[in-house]
C-alpha positions as CSV (number, residue, x, y, z in Angstrom):
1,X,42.0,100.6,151.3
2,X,45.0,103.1,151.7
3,X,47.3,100.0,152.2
4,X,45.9,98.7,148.8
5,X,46.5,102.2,146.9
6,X,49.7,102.9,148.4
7,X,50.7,99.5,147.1
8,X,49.6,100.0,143.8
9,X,51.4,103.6,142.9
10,X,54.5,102.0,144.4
11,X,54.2,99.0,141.5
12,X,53.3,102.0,139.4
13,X,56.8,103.9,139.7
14,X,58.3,100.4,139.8
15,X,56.9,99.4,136.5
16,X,57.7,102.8,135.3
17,X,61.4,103.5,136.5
18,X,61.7,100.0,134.8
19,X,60.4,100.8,131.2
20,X,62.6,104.0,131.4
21,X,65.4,101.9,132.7
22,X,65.2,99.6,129.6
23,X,64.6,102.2,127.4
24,X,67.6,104.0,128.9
25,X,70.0,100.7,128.4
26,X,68.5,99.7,124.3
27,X,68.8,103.6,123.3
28,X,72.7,103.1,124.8
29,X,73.4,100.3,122.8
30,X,71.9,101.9,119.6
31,X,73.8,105.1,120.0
32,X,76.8,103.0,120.7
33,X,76.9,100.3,117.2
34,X,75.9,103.8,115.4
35,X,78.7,105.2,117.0
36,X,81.3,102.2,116.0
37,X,79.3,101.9,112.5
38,X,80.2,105.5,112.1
39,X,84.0,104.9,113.4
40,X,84.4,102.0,111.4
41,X,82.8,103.6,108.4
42,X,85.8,106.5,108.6
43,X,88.3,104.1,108.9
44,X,87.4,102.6,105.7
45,X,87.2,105.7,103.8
46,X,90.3,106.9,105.2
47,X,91.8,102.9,104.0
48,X,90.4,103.9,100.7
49,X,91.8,107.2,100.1
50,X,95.1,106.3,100.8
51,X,94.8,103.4,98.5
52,X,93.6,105.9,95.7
53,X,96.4,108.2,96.2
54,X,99.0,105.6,96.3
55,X,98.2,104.4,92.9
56,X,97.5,107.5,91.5
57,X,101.1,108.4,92.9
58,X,102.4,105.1,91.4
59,X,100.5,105.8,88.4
60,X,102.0,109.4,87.7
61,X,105.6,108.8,88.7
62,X,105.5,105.8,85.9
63,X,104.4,108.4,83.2
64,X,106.4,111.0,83.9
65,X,109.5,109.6,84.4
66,X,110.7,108.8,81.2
67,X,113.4,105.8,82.3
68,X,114.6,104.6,85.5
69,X,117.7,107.0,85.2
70,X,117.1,109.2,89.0
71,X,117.2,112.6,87.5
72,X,113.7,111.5,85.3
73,X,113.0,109.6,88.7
74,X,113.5,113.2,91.0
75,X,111.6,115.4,88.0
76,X,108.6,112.8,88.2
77,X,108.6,113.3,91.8
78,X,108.8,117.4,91.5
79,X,106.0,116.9,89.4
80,X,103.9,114.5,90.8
81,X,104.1,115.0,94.4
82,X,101.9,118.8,94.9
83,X,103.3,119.5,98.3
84,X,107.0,120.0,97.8
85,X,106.7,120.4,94.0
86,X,107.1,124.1,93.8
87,X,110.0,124.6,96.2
88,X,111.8,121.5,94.7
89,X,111.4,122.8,91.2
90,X,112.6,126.1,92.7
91,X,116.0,124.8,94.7
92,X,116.8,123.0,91.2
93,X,116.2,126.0,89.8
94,X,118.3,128.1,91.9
95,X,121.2,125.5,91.7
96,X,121.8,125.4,88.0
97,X,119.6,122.4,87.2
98,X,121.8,120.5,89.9
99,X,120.4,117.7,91.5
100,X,123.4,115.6,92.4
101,X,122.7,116.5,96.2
102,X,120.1,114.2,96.0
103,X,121.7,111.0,94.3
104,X,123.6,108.8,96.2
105,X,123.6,110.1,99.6
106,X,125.3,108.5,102.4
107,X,124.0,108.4,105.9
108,X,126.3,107.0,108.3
109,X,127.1,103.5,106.5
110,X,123.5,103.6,104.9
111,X,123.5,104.7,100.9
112,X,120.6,106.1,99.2
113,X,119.7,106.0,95.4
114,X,117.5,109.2,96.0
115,X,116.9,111.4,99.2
116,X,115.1,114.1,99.6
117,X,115.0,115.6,103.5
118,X,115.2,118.1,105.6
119,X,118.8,118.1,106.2
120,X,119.7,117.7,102.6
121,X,118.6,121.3,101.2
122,X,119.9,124.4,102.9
123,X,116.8,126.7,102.1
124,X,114.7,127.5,105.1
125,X,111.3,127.2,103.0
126,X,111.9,124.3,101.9
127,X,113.3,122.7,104.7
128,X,110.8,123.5,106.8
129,X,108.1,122.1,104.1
130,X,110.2,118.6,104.5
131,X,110.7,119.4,108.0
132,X,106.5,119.1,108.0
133,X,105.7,116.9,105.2
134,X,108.4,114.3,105.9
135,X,111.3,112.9,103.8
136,X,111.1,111.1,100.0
137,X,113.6,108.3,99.6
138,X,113.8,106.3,96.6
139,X,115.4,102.8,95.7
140,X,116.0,101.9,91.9
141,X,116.9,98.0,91.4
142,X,118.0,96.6,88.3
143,X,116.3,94.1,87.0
144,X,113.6,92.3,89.0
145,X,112.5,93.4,92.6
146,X,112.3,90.0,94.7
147,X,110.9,89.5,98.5
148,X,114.9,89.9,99.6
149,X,115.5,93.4,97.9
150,X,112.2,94.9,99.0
151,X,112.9,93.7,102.6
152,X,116.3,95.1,102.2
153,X,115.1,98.7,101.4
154,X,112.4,98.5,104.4
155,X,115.3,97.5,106.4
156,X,117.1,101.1,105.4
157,X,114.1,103.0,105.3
158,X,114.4,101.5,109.4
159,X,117.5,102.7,109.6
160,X,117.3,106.0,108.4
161,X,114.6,106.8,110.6
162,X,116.5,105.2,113.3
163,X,119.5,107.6,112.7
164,X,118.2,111.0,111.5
165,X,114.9,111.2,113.3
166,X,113.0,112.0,110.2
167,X,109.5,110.4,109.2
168,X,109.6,109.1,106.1
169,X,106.4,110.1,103.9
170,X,107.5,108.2,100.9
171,X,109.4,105.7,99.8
172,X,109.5,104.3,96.4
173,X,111.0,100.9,95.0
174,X,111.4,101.7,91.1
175,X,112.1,98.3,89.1
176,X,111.7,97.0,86.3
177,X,109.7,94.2,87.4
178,X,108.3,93.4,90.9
179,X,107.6,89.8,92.1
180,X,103.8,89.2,92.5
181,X,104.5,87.8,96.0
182,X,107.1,90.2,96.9
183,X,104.1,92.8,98.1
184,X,104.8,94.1,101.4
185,X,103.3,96.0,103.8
186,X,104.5,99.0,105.6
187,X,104.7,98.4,109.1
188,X,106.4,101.1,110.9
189,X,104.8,104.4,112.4
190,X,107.8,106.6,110.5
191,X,106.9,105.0,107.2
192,X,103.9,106.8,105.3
193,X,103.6,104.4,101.9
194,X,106.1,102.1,100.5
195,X,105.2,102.3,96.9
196,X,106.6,99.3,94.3
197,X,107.0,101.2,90.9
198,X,107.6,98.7,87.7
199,X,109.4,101.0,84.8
200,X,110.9,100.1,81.7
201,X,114.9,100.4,81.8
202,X,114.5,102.7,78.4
């Protein structure tokens, strides 16, 4: 009779370390798709916002700059881009209205329409804001923007990164028309957003 109850409590713990087993393993694999749902989730949000403030970018530098001249091109971008807007507007200030340091800059055999880095301004402030918040370079094509030219700018945007070190936050391709299936996608870690921006020539 012992045998039989001894028996029985041991199918007993069985039957229970079992159920709590199984329990154990299903409340696991809950947490874990909640847990990926929830990663996944972030990611898309995170996708999302960046879309919204790429076109809202887009959107403001086409406004404000009146033309595709690059000094309405550099004043859209003191305007529309909130991070460096107050000490760019202040180093123009401070310089007579001069912006020429940032037209045309050469790096090694590389030219630049627009750049605006670190190692371009002499101010500490502001050089450590673009020392943090990365550089701004700018591409202005006459005429229409094809597949080649776009590939051509990522190529310098490559380049530049290769031979100054500097992250590039921003890079825009003003024209005055872009090829529908000249889209590309940024795929380097020092590139933030490559931004195609079609403006009127007047």
């Amino acid at each position: 009779m012992y045998l039989v109850y001894s028996i029985c409590l041991d199918c007993i713990e069985i039957t229970h370390d079992l159920i709590v087993a199984v329990i154990s393993i299903l409340l696991l694999l809950i947490l874990s798709y909640i847990f990926l749902y929830i990663i996944k989730a972030r990611s898309m949000l995170s996708s999302w916002m960046k879309q919204l403030e790429s076109s809202s970018l887009n959107l403001s530098i086409r406004v404000l700059a009146k033309s595709k001249s690059k000094e309405d091109i550099i004043n859209a971008i003191a305007e529309s881009v909130h991070e460096v807007s107050a000490y760019l507007y202040k180093y123009i200030e401070n310089n007579d209205n001069d912006i020429s340091r940032f037209i045309d800059v050469k790096i090694d055999n590389e030219q630049f329409d627009i750049l605006i880095d670190r190692d371009n301004v002499e101010e500490k402030r502001f050089k450590d804001v673009l020392k943090e918040y990365g550089s701004i370079i700018v591409r202005v094509v006459v005429g229409v923007a094809d597949r080649g030219k776009i590939d051509e700018f990522y190529n310098r945007l490559v380049a530049y990164n290769r031979i100054t070190g500097n992250r590039i936050v921003l890079a825009l391709l003003v024209a005055e028309r872009v090829e529908a299936e000249a889209k590309v996608s940024v795929r380097h870690k020092a590139i933030g957003s490559l931004l195609l921006i079609e403006q009127s020539t007047e």
